[in-house]
VMD Tcl script that draws the C-alpha trace (Angstrom):
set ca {
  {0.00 0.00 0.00}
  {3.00 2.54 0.54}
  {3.73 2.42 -2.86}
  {-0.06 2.92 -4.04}
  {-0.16 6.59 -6.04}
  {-3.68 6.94 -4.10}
  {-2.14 6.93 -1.11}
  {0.60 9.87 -2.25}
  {-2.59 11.07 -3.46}
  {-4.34 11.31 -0.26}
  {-1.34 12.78 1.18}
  {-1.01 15.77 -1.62}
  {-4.93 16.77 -1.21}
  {-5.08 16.87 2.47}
  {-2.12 18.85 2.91}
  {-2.84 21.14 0.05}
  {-6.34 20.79 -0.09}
  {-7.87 20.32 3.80}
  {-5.40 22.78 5.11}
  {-3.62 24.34 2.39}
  {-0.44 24.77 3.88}
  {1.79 28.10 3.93}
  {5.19 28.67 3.40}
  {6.56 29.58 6.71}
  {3.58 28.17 8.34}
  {4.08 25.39 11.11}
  {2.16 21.83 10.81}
  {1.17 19.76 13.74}
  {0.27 16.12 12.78}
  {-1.46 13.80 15.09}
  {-1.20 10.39 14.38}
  {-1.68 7.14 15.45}
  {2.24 5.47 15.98}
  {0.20 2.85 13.63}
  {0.18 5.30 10.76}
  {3.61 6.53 11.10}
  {4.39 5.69 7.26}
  {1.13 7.48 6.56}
  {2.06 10.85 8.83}
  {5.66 11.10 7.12}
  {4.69 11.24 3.38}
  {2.04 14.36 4.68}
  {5.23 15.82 6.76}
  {7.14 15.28 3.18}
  {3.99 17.23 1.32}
  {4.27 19.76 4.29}
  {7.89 20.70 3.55}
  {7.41 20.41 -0.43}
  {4.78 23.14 0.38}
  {7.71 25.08 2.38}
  {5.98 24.46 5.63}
  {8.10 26.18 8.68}
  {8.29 22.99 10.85}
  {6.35 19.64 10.94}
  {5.69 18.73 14.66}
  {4.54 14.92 15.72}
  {2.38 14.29 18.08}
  {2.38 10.72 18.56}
  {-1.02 8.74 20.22}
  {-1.12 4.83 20.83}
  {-4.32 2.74 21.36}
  {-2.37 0.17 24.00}
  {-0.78 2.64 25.93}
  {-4.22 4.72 26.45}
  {-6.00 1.59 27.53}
  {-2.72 0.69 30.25}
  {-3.55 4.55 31.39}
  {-6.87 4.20 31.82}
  {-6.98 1.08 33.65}
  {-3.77 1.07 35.57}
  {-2.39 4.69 36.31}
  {-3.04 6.58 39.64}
  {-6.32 7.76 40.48}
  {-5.21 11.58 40.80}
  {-3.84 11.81 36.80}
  {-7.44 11.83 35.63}
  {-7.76 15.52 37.26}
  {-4.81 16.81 35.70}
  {-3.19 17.80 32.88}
  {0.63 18.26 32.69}
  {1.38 22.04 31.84}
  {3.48 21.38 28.32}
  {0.64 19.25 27.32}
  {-1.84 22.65 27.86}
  {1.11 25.04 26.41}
  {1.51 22.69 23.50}
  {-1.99 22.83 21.82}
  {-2.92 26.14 23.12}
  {0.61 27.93 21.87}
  {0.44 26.47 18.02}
  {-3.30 27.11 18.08}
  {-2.27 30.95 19.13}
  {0.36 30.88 16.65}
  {-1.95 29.44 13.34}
  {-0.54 26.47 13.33}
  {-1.89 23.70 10.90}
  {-3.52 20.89 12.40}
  {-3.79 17.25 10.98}
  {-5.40 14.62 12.97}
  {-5.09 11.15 11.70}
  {-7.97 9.29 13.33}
  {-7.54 5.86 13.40}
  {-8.40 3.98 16.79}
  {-10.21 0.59 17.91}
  {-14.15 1.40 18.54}
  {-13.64 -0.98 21.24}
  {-10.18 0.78 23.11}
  {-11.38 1.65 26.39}
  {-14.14 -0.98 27.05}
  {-15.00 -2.05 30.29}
  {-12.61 1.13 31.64}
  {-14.66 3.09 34.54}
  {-16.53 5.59 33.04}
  {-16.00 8.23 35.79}
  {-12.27 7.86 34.62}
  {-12.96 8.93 30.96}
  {-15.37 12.07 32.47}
  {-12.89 13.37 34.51}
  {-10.09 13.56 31.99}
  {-12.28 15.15 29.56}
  {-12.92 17.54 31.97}
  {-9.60 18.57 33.14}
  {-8.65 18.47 29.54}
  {-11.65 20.88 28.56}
  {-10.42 23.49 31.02}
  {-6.56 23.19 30.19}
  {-7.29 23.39 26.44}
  {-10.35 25.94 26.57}
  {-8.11 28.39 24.47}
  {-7.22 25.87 21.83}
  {-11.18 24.86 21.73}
  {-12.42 27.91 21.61}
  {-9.93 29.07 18.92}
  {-10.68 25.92 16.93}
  {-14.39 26.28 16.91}
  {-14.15 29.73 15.58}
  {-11.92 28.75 12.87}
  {-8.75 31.13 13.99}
  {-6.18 28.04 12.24}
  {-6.64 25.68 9.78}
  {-7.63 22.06 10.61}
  {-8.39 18.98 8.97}
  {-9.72 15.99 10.59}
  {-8.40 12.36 8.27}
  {-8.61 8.91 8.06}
  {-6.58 5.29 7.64}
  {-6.99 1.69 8.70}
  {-5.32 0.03 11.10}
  {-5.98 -3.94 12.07}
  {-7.84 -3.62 14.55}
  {-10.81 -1.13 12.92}
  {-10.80 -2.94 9.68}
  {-10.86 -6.39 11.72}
  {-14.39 -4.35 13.34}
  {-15.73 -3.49 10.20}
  {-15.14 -6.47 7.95}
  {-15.17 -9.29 10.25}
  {-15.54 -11.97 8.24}
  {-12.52 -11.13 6.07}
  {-8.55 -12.38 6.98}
  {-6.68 -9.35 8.80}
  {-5.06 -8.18 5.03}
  {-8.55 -8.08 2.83}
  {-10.20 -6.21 5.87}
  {-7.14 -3.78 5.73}
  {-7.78 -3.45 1.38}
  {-11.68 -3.43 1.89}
  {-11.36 -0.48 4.20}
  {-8.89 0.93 2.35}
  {-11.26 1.32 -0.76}
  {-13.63 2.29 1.40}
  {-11.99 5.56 2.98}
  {-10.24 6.23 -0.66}
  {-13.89 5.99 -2.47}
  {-14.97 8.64 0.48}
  {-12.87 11.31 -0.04}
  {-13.10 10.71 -3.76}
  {-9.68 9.52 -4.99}
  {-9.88 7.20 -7.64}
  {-6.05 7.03 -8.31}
  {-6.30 8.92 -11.60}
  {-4.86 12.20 -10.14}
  {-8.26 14.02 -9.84}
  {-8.79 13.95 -7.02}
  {-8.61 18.43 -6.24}
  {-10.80 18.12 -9.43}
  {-13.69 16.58 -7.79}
  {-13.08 18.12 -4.59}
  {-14.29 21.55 -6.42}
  {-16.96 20.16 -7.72}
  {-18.20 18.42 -4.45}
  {-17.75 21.81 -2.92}
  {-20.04 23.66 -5.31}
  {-22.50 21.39 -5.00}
  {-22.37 22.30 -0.82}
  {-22.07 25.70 -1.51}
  {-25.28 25.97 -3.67}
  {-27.37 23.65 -0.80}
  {-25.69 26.55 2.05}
  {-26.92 29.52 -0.23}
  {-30.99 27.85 -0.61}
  {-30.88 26.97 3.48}
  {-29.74 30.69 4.27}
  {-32.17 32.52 1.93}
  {-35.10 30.59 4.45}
  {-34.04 32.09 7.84}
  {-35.73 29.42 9.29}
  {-36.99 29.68 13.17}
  {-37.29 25.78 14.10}
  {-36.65 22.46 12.55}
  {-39.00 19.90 13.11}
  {-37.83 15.86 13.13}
  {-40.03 12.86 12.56}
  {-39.53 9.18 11.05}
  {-40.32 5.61 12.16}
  {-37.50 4.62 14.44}
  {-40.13 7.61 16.86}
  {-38.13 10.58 16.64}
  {-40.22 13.70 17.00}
  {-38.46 16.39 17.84}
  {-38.57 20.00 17.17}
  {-35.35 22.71 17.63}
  {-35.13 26.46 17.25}
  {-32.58 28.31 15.80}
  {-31.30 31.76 16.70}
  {-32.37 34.90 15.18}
  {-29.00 35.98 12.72}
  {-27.79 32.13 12.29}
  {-26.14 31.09 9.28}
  {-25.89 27.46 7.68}
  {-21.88 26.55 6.55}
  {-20.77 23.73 4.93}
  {-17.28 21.86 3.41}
  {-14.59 24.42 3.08}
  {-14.28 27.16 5.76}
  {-11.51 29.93 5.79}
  {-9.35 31.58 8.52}
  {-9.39 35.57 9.55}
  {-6.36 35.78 7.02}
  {-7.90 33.96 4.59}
  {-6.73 30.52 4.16}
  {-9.06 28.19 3.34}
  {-9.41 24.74 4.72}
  {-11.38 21.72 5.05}
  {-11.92 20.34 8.87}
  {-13.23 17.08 7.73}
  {-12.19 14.67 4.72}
  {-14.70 13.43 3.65}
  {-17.32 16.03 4.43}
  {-21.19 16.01 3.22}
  {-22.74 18.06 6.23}
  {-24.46 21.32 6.01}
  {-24.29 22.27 9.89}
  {-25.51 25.51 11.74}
  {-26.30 26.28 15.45}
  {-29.10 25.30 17.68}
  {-30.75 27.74 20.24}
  {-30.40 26.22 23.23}
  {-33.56 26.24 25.35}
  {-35.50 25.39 22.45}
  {-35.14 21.71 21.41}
  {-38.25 19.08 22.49}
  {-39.16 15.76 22.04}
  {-37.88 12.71 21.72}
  {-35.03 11.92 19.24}
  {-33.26 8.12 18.53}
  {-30.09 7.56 17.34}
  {-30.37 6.03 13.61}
  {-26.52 4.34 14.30}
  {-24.23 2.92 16.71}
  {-22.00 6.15 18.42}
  {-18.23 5.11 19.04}
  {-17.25 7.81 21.73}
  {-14.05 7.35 24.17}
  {-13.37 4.25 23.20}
  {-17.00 2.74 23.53}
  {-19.34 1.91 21.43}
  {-23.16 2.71 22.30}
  {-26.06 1.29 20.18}
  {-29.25 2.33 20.19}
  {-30.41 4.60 22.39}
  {-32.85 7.58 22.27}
  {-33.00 11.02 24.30}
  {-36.12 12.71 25.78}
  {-35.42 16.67 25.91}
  {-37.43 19.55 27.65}
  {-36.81 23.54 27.33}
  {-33.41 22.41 25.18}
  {-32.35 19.80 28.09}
  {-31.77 15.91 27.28}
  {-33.80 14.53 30.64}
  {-34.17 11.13 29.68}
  {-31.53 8.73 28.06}
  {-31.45 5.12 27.72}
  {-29.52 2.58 25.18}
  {-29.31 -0.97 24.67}
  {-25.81 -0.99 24.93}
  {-23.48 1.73 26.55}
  {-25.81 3.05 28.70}
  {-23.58 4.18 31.50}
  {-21.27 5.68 28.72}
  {-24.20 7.66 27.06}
  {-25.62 9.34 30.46}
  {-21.54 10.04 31.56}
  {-21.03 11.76 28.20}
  {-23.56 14.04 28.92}
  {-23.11 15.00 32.14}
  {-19.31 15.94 31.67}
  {-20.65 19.68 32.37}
  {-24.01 21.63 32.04}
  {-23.48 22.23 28.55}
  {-23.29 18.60 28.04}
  {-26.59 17.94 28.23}
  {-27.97 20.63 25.96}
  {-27.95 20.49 21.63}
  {-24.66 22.32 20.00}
  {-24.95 21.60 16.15}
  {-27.55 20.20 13.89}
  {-26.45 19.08 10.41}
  {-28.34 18.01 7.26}
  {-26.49 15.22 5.25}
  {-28.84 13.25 2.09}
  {-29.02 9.30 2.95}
  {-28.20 9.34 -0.46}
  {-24.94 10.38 -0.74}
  {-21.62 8.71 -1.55}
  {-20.96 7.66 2.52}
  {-24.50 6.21 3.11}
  {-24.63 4.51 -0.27}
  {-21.66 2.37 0.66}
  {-24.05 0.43 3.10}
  {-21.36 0.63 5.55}
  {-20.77 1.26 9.12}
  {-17.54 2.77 10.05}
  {-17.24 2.71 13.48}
  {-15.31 6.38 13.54}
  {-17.69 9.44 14.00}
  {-16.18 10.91 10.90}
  {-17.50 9.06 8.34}
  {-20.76 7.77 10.25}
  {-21.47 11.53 10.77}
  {-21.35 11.97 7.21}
  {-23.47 9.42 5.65}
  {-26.47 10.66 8.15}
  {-27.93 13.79 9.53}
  {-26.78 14.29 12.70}
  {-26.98 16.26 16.02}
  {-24.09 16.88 18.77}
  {-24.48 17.55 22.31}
  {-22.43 19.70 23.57}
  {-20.61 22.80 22.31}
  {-21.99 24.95 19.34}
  {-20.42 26.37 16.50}
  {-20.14 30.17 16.52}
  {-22.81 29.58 13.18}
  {-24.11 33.02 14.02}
  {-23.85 36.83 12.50}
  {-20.30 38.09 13.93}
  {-20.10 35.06 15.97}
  {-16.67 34.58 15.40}
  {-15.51 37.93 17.34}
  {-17.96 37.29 20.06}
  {-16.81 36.07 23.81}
  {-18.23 33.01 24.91}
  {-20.45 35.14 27.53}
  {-21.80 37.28 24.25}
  {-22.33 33.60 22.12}
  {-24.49 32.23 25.46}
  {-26.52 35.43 25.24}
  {-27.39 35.41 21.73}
  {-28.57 31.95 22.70}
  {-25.76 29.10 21.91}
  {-24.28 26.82 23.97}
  {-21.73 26.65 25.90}
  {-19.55 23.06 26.57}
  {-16.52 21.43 26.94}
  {-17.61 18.71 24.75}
  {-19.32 18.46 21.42}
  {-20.32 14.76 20.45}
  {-22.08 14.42 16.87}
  {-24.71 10.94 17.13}
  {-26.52 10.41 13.62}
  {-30.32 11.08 13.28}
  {-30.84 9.81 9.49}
  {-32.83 7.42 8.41}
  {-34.16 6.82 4.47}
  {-37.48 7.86 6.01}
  {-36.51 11.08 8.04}
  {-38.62 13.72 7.22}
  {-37.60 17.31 8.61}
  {-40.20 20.62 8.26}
  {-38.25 24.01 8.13}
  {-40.65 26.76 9.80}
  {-39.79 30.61 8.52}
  {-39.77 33.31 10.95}
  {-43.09 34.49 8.98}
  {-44.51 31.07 10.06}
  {-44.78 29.17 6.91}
  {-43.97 25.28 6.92}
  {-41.20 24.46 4.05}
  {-40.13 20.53 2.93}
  {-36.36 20.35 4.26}
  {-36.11 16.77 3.76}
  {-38.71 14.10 2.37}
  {-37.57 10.74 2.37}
  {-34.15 10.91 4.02}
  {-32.91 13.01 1.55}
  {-33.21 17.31 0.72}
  {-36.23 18.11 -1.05}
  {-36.46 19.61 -4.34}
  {-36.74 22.92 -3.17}
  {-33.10 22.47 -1.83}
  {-31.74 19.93 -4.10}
}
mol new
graphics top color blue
foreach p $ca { graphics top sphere $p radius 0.5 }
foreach p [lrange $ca 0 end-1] q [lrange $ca 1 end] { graphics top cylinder $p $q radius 0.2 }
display resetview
């Protein structure tokens, strides 16, 4: 597979496509130690691209599940000050950031869950500048995929540990839309135009609530504030630079207001979060709050995630993705939030983007009073089925067809 030109491919568009690296800008890559072969031919583009600096940082599967079960109570509550000075400095600098996301669904099974809550949340308040910088777009970040054994072995169970590697392989290279002919930027374009156009139609409807229904018994209704704005695919930094935070991307995504969400919502997938996986399961929510949440599996996992702070509990993005698109039609379940997020519509919990008129300048305080929410966590869990059926209501009151059928309806096609 090193040799593969889709794979030098991959390489060339995320580096100069997803974050469209300087000269004289500095590139942190985050990468499994599994993809090391992977993270060097991006450092390689990097430099071609007369990148400052490439900077590793390194993350291992076995060594996270030794921590998690094995080290000393207290480390859970802390986090060591270079770790805090490292993501928060190259975040204040405009740094690049590549994260290769490759993990087991399964890492950190059976580990306590008051163990994972507690790191998050020391982590949330030693990286709040990084967070807060990366929601608002302030550097350019891309968010990528590879296999390693032991996803593929999850995915394609049935297959000997090299086919399951290949099968994935052509999975996650028929995603982000590399065929191995070099046209990869090509289609990219294309792709985003065809976002682009879908963004325009959803902002010319100001709506003032989306309304959720389909047969797994979702029926939920959520406002959005007065001034929000829908965004989609490529974003851009203050200075400019334009980047893509998630390869492959199909989402059109805005903000939620936060006391307004109602109803009761079920998950339309399995959500791999901190190691865990948790299958069906369904939230009841009053004045914006989830106060009700149960799942056949990874229950104790759902109701930690959500408590992790106040904000937890309370809607931070919705996000409008056609079950027919080139994710969903692979008939595949990933296991990795990345690409299950983008063959489904889908909802996070949590933090909100700052999707609203001059919401990038605004403090946190001046988001939370123009209605968003405020979290150290934001967790995306996929709403779409081939039957969901969502009703736009205008500020003017009239009822518009968002989707019919799982999919955008011809007024936003």
């Amino acid at each position: 597979m090193n040799n593969d030109s889709r794979l030098q491919e991959y390489a060339r568009l995320l580096v100069r496509v997803g974050l469209d690296v300087r000269e004289g800008q500095r590139l942190v890559i985050s990468a499994p130690v599994e993809c090391a072969y992977f993270a060097r031919m991006c450092a390689r583009e990097a430099y071609e691209a007369h990148c400052k600096e490439v900077v590793m940082n390194w993350v291992d599967d076995a060594l996270t599940r030794m921590k998690y079960l094995h080290a000393a109570d207290d480390v859970f509550d802390t986090v060591p000050a270079w770790r805090e000075r490292f993501y928060n400095d190259h975040a204040r600098e405009g740094a690049a950031y590549l994260v290769i996301s490759a993990t087991n669904p399964e890492n950190l099974r059976g580990v306590d869950p008051n163990r994972l809550v507690r790191s998050q949340r020391a982590t949330g308040k030693a990286l709040e500048e990084f967070d807060r910088l990366q929601m608002s777009s302030a550097f350019p970040w891309c968010i990528a995929s590879i296999p390693i054994p032991a996803w593929a072995g999850k995915m394609f169970p049935a297959l000997p540990p090299e086919r399951a590697m290949d099968a994935l392989w052509d999975a996650i290279f028929h995603a982000v839309r590399i065929q191995g002919d070099g046209l990869a930027v090509d289609r990219w374009r294309q792709h985003l135009d065809t976002l682009r156009r879908r963004t325009e139609k959803l902002n010319a409807m100001r709506f003032r609530s989306l309304r959720y229904s389909n047969a797994l018994g979702t029926d939920f209704t959520i406002g959005l504030p007065e001034g929000h704005f829908w965004e989609s695919g490529e974003d851009r930094t203050p200075a400019g630079q334009r980047f893509i935070a998630n390869m492959p991307t199909e989402e059109i995504f805005t903000a939620p207001l936060r006391n307004s969400a109602n109803g009761i919502i079920y998950a339309a997938m399995p959500l791999v979060h901190e190691g865990n996986i948790i299958d069906r399961f369904r939230f009841v929510v009053r004045d914006g709050k989830i106060v009700e949440a149960d799942a056949e599996r990874g229950e104790a996992e759902l109701k930690a995630a959500i408590s992790v702070d106040e904000g937890a509990s309370y809607f931070g993005e919705v996000a409008l993705v056609p079950y027919d698109s080139p994710i969903s039609n692979q008939k595949l379940l990933y296991y990795n939030t990345l690409f299950d997020e983008n063959a489904a519509c889908h909802i996070a919990f949590g933090e909100a983007y700052p999707c609203i008129e001059g919401g990038r300048e605004m403090s946190k305080a001046e988001l939370t009073a123009q209605g968003l929410n405020d979290s150290i966590t934001h967790v995306d869990f996929m709403v779409g089925t081939p039957d969901l059926k969502i009703i736009g209501t205008t500020a003017d009151g009239r009822e518009i067809p968002v989707f019919v059928d799982g999919n955008f309806s011809p007024e936003l096609s």
